[in-house]
Structures are given as C-alpha cells and as structure tokens.
C-alpha positions in Angstrom: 0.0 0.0 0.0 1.5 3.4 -0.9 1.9 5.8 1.8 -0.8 8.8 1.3 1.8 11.6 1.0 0.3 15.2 2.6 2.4 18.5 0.8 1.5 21.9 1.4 -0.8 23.8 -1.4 3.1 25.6 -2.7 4.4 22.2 -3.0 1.1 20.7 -5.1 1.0 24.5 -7.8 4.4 23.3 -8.5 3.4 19.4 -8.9 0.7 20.5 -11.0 3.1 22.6 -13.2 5.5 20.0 -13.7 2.5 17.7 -14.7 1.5 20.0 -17.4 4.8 20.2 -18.7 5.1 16.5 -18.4 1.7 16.1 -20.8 -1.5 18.7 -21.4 -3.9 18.7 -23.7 -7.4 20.5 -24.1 -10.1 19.1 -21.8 -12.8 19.2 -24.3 -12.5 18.3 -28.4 -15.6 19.7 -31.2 -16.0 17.4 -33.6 -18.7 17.4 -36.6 -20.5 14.3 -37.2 -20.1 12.8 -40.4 -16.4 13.0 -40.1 -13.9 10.9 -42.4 -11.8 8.1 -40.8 -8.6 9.2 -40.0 -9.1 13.0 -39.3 -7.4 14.7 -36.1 -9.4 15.2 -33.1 -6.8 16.5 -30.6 -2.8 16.6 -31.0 -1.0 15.9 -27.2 1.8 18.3 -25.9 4.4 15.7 -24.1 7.6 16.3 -22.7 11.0 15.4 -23.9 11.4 11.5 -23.2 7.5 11.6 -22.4 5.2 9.1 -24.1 1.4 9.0 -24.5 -0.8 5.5 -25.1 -4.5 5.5 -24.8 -5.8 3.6 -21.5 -9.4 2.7 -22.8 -9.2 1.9 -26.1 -12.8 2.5 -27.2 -12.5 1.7 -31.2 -14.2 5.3 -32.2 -10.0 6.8 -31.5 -6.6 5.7 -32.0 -3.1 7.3 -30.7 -0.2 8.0 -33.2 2.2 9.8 -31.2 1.0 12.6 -29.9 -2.1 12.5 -32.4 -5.5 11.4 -31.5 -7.5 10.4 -34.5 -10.8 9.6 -35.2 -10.8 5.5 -36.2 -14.5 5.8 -37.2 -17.4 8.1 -39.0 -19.0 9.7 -35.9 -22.8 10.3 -35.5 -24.4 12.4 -34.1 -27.4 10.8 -33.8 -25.7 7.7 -32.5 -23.7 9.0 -29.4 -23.2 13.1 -28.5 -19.9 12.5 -26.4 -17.0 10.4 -26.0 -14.4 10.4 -23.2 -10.7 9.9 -23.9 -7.9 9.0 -21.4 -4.4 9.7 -22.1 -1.7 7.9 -19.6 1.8 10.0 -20.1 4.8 8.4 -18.7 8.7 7.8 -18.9 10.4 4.6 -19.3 11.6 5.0 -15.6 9.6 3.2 -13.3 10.6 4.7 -10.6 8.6 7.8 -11.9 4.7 7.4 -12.3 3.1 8.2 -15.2 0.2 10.9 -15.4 -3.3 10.3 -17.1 -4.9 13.2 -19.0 -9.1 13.1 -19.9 -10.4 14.3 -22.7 -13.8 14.7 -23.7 -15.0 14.8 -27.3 -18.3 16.3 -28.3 -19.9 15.4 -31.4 -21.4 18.8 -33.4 -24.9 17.9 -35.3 -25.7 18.5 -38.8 -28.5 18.3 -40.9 -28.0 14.7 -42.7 -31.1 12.8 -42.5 -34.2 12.9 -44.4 -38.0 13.0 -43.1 -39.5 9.5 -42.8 -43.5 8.5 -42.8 -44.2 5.4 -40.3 -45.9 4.3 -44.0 -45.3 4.7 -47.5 -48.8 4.2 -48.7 -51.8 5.4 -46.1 -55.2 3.9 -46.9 -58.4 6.0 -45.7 -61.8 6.0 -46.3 -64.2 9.3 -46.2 -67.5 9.4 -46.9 -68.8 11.6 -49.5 -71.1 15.1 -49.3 -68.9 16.0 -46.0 -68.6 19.7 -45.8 -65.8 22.1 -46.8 -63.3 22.6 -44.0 -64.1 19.3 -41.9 -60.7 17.7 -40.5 -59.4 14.2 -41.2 -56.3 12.1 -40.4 -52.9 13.5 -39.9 -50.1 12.0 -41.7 -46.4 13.5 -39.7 -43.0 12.8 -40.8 -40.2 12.3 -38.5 -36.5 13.6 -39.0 -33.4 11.8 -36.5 -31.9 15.5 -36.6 -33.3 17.3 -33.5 -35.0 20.2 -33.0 -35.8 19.9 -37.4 -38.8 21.7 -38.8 -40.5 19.8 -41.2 -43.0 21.2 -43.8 -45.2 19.6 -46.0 -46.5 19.9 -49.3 -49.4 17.9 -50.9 -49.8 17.0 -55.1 -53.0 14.9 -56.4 -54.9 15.3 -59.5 -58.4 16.9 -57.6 -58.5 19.6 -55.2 -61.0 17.9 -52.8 -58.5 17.7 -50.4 -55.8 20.4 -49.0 -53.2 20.3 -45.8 -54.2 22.6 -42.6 -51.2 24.1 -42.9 -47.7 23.8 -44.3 -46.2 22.7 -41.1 -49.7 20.9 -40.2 -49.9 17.4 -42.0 -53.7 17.5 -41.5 -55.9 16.4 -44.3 -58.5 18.9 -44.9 -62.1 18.6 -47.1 -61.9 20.9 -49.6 -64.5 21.1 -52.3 -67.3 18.4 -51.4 -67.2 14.8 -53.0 -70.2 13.0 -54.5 -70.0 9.3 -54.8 -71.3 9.0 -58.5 -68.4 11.6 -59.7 -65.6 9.9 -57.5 -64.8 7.0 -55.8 -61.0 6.9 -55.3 -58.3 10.1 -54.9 -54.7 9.0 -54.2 -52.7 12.0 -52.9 -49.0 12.2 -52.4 -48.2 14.0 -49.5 -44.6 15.6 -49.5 -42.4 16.8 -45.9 -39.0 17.9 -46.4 -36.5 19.7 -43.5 -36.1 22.9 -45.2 -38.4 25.9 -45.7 -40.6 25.8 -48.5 -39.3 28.7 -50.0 -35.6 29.0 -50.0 -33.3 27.4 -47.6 -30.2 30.1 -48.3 -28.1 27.0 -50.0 -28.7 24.9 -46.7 -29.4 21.3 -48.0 -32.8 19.6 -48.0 -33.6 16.7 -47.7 -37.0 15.2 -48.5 -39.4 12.3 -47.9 -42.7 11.3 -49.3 -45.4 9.1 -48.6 -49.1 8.1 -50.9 -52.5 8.4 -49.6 -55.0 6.5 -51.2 -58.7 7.9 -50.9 -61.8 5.8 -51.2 -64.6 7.7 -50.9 -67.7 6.2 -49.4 -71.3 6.3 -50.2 -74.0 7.5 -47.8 -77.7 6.9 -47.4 -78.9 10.2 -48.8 -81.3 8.5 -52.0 -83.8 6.9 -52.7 -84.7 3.9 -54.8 -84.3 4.3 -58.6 -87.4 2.5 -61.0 -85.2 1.5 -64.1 -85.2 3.0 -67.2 -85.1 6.8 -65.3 -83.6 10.4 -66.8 -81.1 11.4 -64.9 -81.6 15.0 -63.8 -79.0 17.3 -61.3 -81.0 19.8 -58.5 -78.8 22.2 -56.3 -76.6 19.5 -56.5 -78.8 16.4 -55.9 -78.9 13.7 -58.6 -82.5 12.8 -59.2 -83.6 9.8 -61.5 -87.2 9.9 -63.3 -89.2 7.1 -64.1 -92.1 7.7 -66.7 -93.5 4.8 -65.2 -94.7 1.2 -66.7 -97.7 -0.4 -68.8 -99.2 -3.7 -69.6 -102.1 -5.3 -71.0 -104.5 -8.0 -69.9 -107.7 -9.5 -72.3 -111.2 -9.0 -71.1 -112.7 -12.0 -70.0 -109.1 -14.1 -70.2 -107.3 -16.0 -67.6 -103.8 -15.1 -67.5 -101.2 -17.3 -65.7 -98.0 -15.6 -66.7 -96.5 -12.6 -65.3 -97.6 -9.6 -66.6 -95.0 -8.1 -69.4 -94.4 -4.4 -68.9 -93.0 -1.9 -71.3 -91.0 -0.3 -71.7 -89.2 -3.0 -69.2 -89.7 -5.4 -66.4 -90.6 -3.6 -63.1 -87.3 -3.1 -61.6 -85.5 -0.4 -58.9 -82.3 -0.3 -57.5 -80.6 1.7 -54.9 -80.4 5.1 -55.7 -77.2 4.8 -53.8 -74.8 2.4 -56.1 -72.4 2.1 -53.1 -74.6 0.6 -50.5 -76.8 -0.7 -52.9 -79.8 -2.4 -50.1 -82.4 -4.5 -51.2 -85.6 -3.1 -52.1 -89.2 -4.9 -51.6 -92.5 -4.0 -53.7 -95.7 -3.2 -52.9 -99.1 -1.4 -54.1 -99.8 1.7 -52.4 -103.3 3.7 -52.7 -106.1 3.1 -54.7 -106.7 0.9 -57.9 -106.5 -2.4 -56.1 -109.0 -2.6 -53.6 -110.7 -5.7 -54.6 -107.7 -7.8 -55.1 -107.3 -8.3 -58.5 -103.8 -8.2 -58.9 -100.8 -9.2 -56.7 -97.2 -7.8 -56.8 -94.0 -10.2 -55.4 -92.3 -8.3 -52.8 -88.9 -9.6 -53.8 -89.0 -9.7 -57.7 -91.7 -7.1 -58.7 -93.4 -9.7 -61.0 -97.5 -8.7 -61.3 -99.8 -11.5 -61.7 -104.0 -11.3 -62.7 -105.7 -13.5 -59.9 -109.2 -13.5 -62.0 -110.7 -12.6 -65.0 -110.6 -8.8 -65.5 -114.6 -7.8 -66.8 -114.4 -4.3 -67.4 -112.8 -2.6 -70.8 -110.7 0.1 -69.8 -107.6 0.9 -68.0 -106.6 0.4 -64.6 -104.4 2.8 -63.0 -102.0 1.5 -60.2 -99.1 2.9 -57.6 -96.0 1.2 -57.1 -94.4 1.0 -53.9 -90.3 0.5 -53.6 -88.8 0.8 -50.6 -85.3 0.2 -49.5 -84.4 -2.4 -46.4 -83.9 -3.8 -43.7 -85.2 0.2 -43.2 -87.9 2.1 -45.3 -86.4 5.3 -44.7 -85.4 5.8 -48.3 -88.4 4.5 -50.8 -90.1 5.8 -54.4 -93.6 5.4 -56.1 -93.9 4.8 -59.8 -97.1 4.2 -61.8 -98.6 1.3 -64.0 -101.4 1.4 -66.7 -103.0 -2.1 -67.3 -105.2 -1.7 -70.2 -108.0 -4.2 -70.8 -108.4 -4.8 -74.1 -111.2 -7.3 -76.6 -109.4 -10.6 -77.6 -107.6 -10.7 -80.9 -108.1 -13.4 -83.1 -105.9 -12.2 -86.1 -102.7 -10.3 -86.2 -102.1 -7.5 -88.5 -101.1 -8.5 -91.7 -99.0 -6.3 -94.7 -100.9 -6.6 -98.3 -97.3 -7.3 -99.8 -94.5 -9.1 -98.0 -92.0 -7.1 -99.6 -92.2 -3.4 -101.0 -90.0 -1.5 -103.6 -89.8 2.6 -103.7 -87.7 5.1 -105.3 -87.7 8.6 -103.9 -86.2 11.2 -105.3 -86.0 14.5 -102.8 -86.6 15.2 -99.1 -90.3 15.4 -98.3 -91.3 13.9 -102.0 -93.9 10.9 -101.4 -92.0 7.6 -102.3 -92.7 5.9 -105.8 -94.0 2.5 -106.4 -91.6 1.1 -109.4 -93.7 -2.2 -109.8 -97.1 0.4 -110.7 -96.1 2.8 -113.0 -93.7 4.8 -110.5 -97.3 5.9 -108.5 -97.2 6.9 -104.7 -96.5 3.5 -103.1 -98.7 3.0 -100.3 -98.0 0.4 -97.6 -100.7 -0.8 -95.4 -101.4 -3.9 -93.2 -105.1 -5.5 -92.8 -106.5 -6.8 -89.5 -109.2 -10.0 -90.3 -110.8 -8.8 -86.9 -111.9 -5.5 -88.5 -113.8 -7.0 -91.5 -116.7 -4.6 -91.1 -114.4 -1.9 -92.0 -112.8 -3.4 -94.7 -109.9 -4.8 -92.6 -108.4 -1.3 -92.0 -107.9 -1.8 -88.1 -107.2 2.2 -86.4 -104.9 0.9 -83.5 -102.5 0.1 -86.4 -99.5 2.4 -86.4 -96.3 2.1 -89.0 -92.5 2.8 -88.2 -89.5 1.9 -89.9 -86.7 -0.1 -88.5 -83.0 0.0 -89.2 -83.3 3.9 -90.7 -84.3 7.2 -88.8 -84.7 9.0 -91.7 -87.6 8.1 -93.5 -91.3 8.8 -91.9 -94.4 7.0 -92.8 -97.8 9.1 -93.0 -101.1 7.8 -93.5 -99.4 5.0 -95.6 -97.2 6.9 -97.4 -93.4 7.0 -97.5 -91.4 10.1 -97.0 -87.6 10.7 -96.8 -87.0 13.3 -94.4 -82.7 14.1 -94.2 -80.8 14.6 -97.1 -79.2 10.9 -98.2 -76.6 10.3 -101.0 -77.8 7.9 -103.6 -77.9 4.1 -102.5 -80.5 1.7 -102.8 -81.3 0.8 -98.3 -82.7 -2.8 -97.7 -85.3 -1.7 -94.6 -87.7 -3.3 -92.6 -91.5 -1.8 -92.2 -93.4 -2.3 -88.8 -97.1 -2.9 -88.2 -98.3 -2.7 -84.6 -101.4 -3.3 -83.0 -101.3 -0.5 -80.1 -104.2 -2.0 -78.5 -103.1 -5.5 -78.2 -99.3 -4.8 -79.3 -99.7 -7.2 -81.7 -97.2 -6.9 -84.6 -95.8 -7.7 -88.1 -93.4 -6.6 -90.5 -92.4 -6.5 -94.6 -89.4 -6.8 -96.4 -88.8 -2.7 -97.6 -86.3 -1.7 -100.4 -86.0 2.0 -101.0 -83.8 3.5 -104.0 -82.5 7.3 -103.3 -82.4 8.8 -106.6 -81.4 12.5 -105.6 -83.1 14.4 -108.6 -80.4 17.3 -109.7 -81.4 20.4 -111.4 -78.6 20.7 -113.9 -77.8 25.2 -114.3 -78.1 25.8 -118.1 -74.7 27.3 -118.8 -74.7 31.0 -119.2 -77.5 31.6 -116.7 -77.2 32.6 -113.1 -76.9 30.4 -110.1 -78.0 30.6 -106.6 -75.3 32.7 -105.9 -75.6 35.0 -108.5 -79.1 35.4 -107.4 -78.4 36.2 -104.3 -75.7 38.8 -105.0 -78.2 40.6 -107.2 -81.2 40.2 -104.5 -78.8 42.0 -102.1 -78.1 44.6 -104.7 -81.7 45.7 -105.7 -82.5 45.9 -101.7 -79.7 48.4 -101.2 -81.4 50.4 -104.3 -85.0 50.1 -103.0 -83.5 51.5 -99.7 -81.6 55.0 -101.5 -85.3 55.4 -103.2 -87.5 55.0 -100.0 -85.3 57.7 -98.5 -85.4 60.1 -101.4 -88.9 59.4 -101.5 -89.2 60.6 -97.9 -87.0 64.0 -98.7 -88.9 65.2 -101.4 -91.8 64.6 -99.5 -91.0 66.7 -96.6 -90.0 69.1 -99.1 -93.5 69.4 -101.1 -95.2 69.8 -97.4 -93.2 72.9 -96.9 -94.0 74.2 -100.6 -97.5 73.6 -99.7 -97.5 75.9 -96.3 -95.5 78.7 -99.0 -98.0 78.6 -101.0 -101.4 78.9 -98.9 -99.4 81.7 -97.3 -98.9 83.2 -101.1 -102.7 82.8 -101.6 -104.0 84.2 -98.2 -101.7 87.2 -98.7 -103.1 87.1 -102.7 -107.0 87.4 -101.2 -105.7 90.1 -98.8 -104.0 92.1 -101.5 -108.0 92.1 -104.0 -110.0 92.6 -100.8 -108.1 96.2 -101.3 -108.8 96.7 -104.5 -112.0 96.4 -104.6 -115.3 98.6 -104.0 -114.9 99.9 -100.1 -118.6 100.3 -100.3 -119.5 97.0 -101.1 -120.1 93.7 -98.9 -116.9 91.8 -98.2 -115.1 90.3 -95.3 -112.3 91.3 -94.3 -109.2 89.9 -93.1 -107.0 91.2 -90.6 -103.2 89.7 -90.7 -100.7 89.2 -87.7 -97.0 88.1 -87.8 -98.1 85.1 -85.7 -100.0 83.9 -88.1 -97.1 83.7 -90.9 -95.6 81.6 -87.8 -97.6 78.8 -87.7 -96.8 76.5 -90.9 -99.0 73.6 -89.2 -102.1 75.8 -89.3 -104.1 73.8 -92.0 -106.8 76.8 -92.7 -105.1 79.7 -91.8 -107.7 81.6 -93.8 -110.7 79.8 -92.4 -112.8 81.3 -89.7 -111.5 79.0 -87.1 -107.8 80.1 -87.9 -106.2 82.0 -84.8 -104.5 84.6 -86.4 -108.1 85.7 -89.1 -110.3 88.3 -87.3 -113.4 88.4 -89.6 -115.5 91.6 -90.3 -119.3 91.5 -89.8 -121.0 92.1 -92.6 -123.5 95.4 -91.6 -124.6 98.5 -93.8 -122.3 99.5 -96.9 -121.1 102.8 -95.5 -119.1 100.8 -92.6 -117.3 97.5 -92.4 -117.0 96.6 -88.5 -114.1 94.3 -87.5 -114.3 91.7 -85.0 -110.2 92.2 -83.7 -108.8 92.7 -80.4 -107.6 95.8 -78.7 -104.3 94.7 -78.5 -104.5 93.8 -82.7 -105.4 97.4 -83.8 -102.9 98.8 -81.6 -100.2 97.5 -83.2 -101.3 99.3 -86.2 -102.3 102.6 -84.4 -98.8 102.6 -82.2 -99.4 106.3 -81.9 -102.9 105.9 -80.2 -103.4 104.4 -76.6 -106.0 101.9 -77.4 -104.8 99.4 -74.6 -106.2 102.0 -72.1 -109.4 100.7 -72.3 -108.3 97.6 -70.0 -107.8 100.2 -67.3 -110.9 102.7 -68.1 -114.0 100.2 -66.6 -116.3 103.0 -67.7 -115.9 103.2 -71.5 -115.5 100.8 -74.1 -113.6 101.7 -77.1 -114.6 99.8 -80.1 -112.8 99.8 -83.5 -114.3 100.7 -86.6 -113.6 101.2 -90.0 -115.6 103.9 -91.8 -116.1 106.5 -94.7 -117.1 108.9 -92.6 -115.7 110.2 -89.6 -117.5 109.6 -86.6 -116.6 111.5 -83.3 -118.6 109.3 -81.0 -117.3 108.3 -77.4 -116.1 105.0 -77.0 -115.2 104.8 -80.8 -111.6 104.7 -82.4 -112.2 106.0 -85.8 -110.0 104.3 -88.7 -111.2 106.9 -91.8 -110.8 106.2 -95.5 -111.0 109.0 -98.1 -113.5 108.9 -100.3 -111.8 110.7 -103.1 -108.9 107.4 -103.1 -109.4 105.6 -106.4 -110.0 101.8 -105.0 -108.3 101.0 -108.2 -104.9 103.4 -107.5 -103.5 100.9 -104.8 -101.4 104.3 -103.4 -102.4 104.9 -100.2 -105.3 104.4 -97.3 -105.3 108.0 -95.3 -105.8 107.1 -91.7 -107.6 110.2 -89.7 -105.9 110.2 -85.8 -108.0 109.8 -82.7 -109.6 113.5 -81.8 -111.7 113.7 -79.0 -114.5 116.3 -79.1 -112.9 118.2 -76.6 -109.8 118.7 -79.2 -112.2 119.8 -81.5 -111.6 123.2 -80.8 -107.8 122.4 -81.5 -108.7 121.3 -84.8 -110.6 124.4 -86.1 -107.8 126.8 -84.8 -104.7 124.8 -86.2 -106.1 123.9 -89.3 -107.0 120.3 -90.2 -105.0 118.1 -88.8 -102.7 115.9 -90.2 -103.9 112.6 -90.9 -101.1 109.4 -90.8 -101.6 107.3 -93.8 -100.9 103.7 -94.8 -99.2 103.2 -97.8 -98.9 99.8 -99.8 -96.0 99.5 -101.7 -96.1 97.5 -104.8 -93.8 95.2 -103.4 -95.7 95.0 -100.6 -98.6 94.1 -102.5 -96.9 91.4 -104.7 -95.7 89.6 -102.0 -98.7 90.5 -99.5 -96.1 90.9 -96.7 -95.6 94.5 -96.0 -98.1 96.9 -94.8 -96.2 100.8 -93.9 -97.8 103.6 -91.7 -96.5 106.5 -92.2 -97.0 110.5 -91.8 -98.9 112.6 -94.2 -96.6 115.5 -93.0 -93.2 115.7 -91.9 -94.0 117.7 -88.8 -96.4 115.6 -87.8 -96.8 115.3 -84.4 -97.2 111.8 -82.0 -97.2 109.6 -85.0 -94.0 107.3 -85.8 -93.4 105.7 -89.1 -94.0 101.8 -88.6 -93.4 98.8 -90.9 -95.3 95.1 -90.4 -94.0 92.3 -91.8 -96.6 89.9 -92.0 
C-alpha cells in the first residue's frame, strides 16, 4: 500500500506545473458528425522523453504519437460524447506516469431525411362531407433534433388540402359526390427545409401516398329502371315515366304480366350501399284484389278474370331495407283490351320505292312509279274493310324516313344508294305486330344550271343589290316629300296674302269680309286653314250697312297698327269701351276709335289708305284753330302688295306730331 503523502498547497502548484509540462492537452474536443476516418481530433503536448498511449481503447479513436485520431465516421445521432484517457509516462519506473481526460463532443448537422411510419396510407371518407371538416394527420419524423419539417401535398383533384404547411392534416376541400368519384390518391410531401428558399442549406426530403376511397352515404332513394337522370342544387334525381301492360277481357292469364317499356325493376339510388328493395301497391286501384305484386321480384300476376274494358291505374311501392327510410312510387297502366283473333297483316311481304327528294312521297316502281302505299289488314276488322285504327307504322334499321297515313317520306338529305329496310305494323291495342321486307332507292333528282344563266349565288348577290337600291329610293322618297309639305304651307301663305292684296282693291262700299293679318299667323306653318274662320290669327268683319265695315279684332290687334294711339287704355278705363271701326265717314262718337278712308282714293290706285288720328270732341276746338290736322296714312308699296307681306304707316306730314313711321311684316 503506498503511503498517502500530505504536501502543502506551494508544493502541489508546482506538482501540478511539472504535470503539465510533463503532458497537457485540451479538456474538451468539437467534432462534426459525419467526419472521415482518419481526421485529427486533438494533437498531445508531451515532454521530452515523455510518451502517450490510450488507456481505454474504445475503437471510435486511436493514438499515433502525440495525435489522437478519429478510427471511425461519428454520429451524431448515434452518441453526443466520448471520453478519452491519455496515460503519459517515462520509461523510468521509478517515476509514475500521469493520465490526461479528454472529452470529445460530437457537433450535429443536418444529414437525415423525413420519414413516414408508412409509404402508402389507406383511408376512407365518406362523401357530401362539408368544406373545412378535418381528417387524419399523416407526420414525418427527421433523427436531426430540433428539425422543422414542412409539408407539401400533389394529387390530380382539389378535394382535399393540408391545414397548414407545417400541419400534415388532411382537410375537405370542395365536397365529393360518390357518382363523380370514388378513389383520390394524394402524395403528401415533408421535407426539413423551408418551403421557399433554404439560403443553399441542404434539403432533404421524404414522401409518402395516400390513397382515398370515398364512401357512399344513405342520402337517396330507390331508382325505378329506365329513369332520366336529372342534377338539383346538386342532388342527382332519376325519373321514371312509369310502366304499362295489357290484360284481355274475360281471359285468364297465368303468366306474369309483361311491362314496357321494361320489367318492373328499382335499384338503390345509392350504387355504393346498394340495399335491397321490396315491392308493394300503395293507394287506390287495387282494392278488390285483383292483382298481386311479389315483394322480392316485382313480378304482377292477374288473380281472375278482369270484366271491365278500360284501363286500370296502379301505384308502385319501392322501398329500400332492412329500413324504409329511403323509398319511391312509380305508376302502371293495365289496359283491358277485346281478344284478338288475327294479327295484322302487310298486303305485300315485300315493297319496292324510289324517292327522289326530301319530303317527296315515295314511288312504287312495280305500278307505274305511282305513290307507293303500304298498309297492313287486321281480319278482326272486317266490317271496315280490314283497315284496323290501332295500327301504327315505323321503320326499323333507318331514322330517316317517316311514314304518314301510308305513305313514304324521306326526311334528311341521303346520297344515292339503294337501303334494304324493314316496315313495322303494330297493334297498339293489343301490341300485336308484323313486318315486310322494304327496299328504298334514293335517286337524288339534280337540277342541272343551263350554262350561261345565273346560279344561286348570283341570285343572291343581285337580290342584295336591288335591296340596297330600294333603300336609297325610300329615302329620297321621304326628302322630297317633306320638301313638297313645306312648298304647300309657301304657297297657302302666297294665296292668303293674294286674297288680302284684291279685298283692297276692290269697291270699299261694297259687302266683303275682311281679313285682318298678324306676324303670328305667318308663324304657324302647321295651321291647315289659316284663312278659315276657325284660324287664330283671321279676325273676320261682320257684314253690316255698306257705309261701314266693323271688325271683329282685339284691342291689343289694332294697336299695333295705331302705335301712336293708346287703345290698350281701355283695359284700365272700366267706364268706356272703345270699339274699333272702320268707316267712310268720320265719326266723333265716345267710346269709338275711328279708322277713316278717303272717299276721293281711287279703289283701283293701290297708293295709299289715309288714316284720320284719334280726336276727341274736346280737341275739336284744337282742330278748327290749327287747321285740319294731319292725318297718318298707310301706304302699300307695290312690293308689298306682290308679295302681301308688308303693310307701312306713315306720316302725311313731316312735322307731324305723335305719330312714328311703322313697318309690319306679315
């Protein structure tokens, strides 16, 4: 046993020197994972005549010298830290060697990939579930610690999406319907990178399938086959037009009955669960029991003889089990009908036609290329000749010819051929049948274009020209129209101011009507009788003794002649009434404005019409002392007169007092 040797804390600083002197080395080592075999971990520092050797040789290092090496790839993932011990000694053994510890940790780096627990998931999800609703999660795993992962996910549909890119939750995303999809395989992508850029970092990636089957629910009901298939807000709904059948009057029938268009028949209006369905009548139409329905099949059997002619309406019954939640009604017509004894038979049992356009009755070849007629003969309708009315004709093997009342018609367009058909007689009252043999020749007739005349083309090119022609004439047509209206109002203007212009000229002292003229009235083209007494703008003159010619005009009319005298005063004087008159002699009566003509005036000269001012009697006195006074005249100009559209008062003295020189236009 050696002797525990006690030395002061000077005495072990300076042991502990020497030691370090003798052998040091760092206490701790970084090392990246991944390393090669062979790199250098830590290198020794040993003292001259000092050697170092490993004292737990572990296999992961070796000791060359004063070189610790790496013997092995180190992982990270495998082990974070290995201890090393160093012994350092001399040959001597009377000195003890030292032992040195080093520790080396093991850096991580990004070197594995995600991994699914699965490289195909299988999942079923039923269809019709709503946007948004959550699902299975499918997470990756990565050995690297503290790795993000983020997923991606690629199919062919978008009914599905992830919750997020870091959340491997399936998600619905556009609803599913079992009779548009059944399966949906998805690939679902996680790798240990961003999704958008990794700033050259490597990334490493792992993938895994998901398989889909979608799965029908109980949301429809039974189907009756043949149906229409018809889509509602989504909703598939299949329409039956429902069944028929016969049965004879009077007849036992021990057979099923045979429906048309086909045997009763309804399926699952959901393919996918597809549950048996069970038959039954519902409602009225068998109350006494004639007929019974199997539950399982659908098959209908007669239980007696059926008395009454007629039809017998029925209601179907299907409904889906071992629950009737789900269940549809269709309809069947029985009719009962007399018993046939004879079957419709065709006069020929073969026929020959030619036809040579669309809509063209076809030809009998065999009689002188007459209308063919084709008809079949039922022995039960003797009394009527054999010609039974229930009988009704189709053609088989060919959609494109029609027969009416007997009669063959092509109805498309067909190149020439000669078509080997089949004719059809049926019985719709008993559905009894028969057909002929039926040859038709097409023999397209071609209306050869003389040459040198015009085609349809041509035809056409020279209807569109004659349009455009008939078009410029309708609007000319219309121009000079509007035109020969407005020459019309010209001229009754011409002629009004015409009559105006000989009422002048002619004996003042004679019986005439007058006509007074306004500018409003040459205004007006629309006026249609602008000389007629209903005319606006004509004031007539009664007719009264010939030494005075009263007009029927307003105040404010004559004052536009008579600027010079106040006539509109009379709206303000209640107490008189001035009334305008026209006169050969000059009247000095109240209430009268006088309008004077000369008796001397040739009617025939056309100068000049002398009109005598307003003088009251108390002016009178005026009149003697000053001399006669100065009467304004109205002169007609013989341009006026030829065009009947001036009229000029005017002074009969320069000095003329209160009297201005005025001009109308009419």
């Amino acid at each position: 046993m050696v002797p525990i040797r006690f030395c002061s804390q000077g005495k072990l600083d300076v042991f502990l020197q020497n030691k370090q002197k003798v052998c040091s080395a760092r206490e701790t080592v970084e090392v990246v994972e991944n390393n090669a075999v062979g790199d250098l971990v830590e290198t020794i520092i040993l003292a001259e005549g000092v050697t170092a050797s490993l004292i737990e040789p572990t296999g992961s290092f070796i000791l060359i010298g004063d070189r610790l090496l790496a013997n092995e790839v180190l992982d990270f993932e495998t082990s974070q830290t290995h201890v090393v011990r160093v012994r350092c000694g001399k040959d001597d053994p009377n000195i003890s060697p030292l032992s040195r510890v080093i520790v080396v940790i093991v850096l991580n780096v990004n070197d594995n990939p995600p991994v699914f627990d699965k490289n195909t998931y299988q999942i079923g999800v039923n269809e019709l579930l709503r946007e948004g609703t959550l699902l299975d999660t499918f997470p990756a795993t990565d050995r690297d610690p503290d790795t993000t992962l983020y997923y991606t996910l690629t199919s062919a549909t978008d009914y599905f999406k992830l919750q997020s890119s870091e959340n491997p939750q399936l998600v619905i995303n556009n609803i599913m319907d079992y009779d548009k999809v059944q399966n949906v395989q998805l690939v679902l992508r996680a790798q240990d990178t961003p999704l958008s850029g990794s700033d050259g970092e490597v990334s490493f990636t792992g993938t895994a399938t998901i398989e889909v089957t979608v799965l029908d629910v109980d949301n429809r009901p039974p189907w009756f086959i043949p149906c229409k298939k018809y889509e509602v807000a989504g909703a598939v709904i299949c329409q039956n037009t429902g069944y028929s059948s016969m049965v004879k009057l009077n007849e036992m029938q021990a057979e099923p009955l045979t429906l048309t268009p086909f045997p009763l028949h309804a399926i699952d209006g959901d393919v996918g669960i597809n549950e048996a369905i069970k038959y039954s009548f519902l409602g009225a139409g068998n109350e006494d029991g004639l007929f019974q329905i199997n539950e399982n099949t659908g098959d209908i059997n007669v239980l007696r003889e059926v008395d009454v002619l007629g039809n017998i309406s029925l209601t179907i019954l299907a409904a889906q089990t071992p629950t009737s939640s789900q269940f549809a009604t269709t309809s069947l017509t029985i009719s009962v009908v007399v018993q046939s004894n004879h079957k419709p038979k065709f006069e020929r049992p073969s026929y020959q036609s030619v036809v040579s356009s669309v809509g063209a009755m076809a030809t009998d070849p065999d009689n002188d290329d007459e209308p063919l007629q084709i008809e079949a003969l039922d022995e039960d309708y003797a009394s009527m000749e054999g010609k039974n009315p229930h009988i009704v004709y189709r053609i088989i093997g060919s959609n494109d010819f029609s027969i009416i009342q007997g009669y063959l018609f092509m109805t498309k367009d067909l190149p020439d051929d000669t078509l080997s058909l089949q004719v059809e007689a049926e019985d719709t009252s008993n559905k009894e049948k028969a057909t002929a043999e039926l040859s038709v020749k097409v023999k397209m007739e071609k209306v050869p274009i003389p040459p040198g005349t015009f085609g349809p083309v041509d035809m056409a090119a020279l209807g569109a020209t004659l349009g455009v022609l008939l078009f410029i004439c309708v609007v000319v047509i219309g121009v000079l129209a509007c035109r020969l209206q407005k020459g019309k109002a010209d001229w009754e203007k011409i002629h009004e101011a015409s009559i105006f212009r000989s009422s002048l000229g002619q004996d003042l002292g004679g019986e005439k009507q007058g006509i007074q003229y306004t500018n409003e009235a040459f205004q007006h083209d629309d006026d249609d009788d602008s000389v007629g007494p209903a005319s606006p703008y004509v004031t007539k003159v009664e007719e009264g003794p010939s030494d005075n010619l009263v007009f029927k005009s307003n105040v404010t009319a004559l004052g536009s002649l008579l600027e010079g005298d106040d006539i509109s005063q009379t709206s303000s004087d209640k107490d008189k009434e001035v009334k305008p008159i026209l006169t050969k002699e000059r009247r000095l009566e109240e209430g009268y404005k006088a309008v004077w003509f000369k008796k001397d005036i040739d009617p025939n000269a056309k100068e000049e019409v002398v009109i005598i001012p307003d003088r009251r009697e108390d002016d009178s006195e005026d009149e003697d002392e000053d001399g006669p006074a100065k009467p304004s005249k109205v002169a007609f100009t013989e341009s006026d007169m030829d065009s009947g559209l001036g009229v000029k008062l005017e002074e009969a003295a320069e000095d003329s007092d209160g009297d201005n020189n005025l001009k109308f236009n009419l």
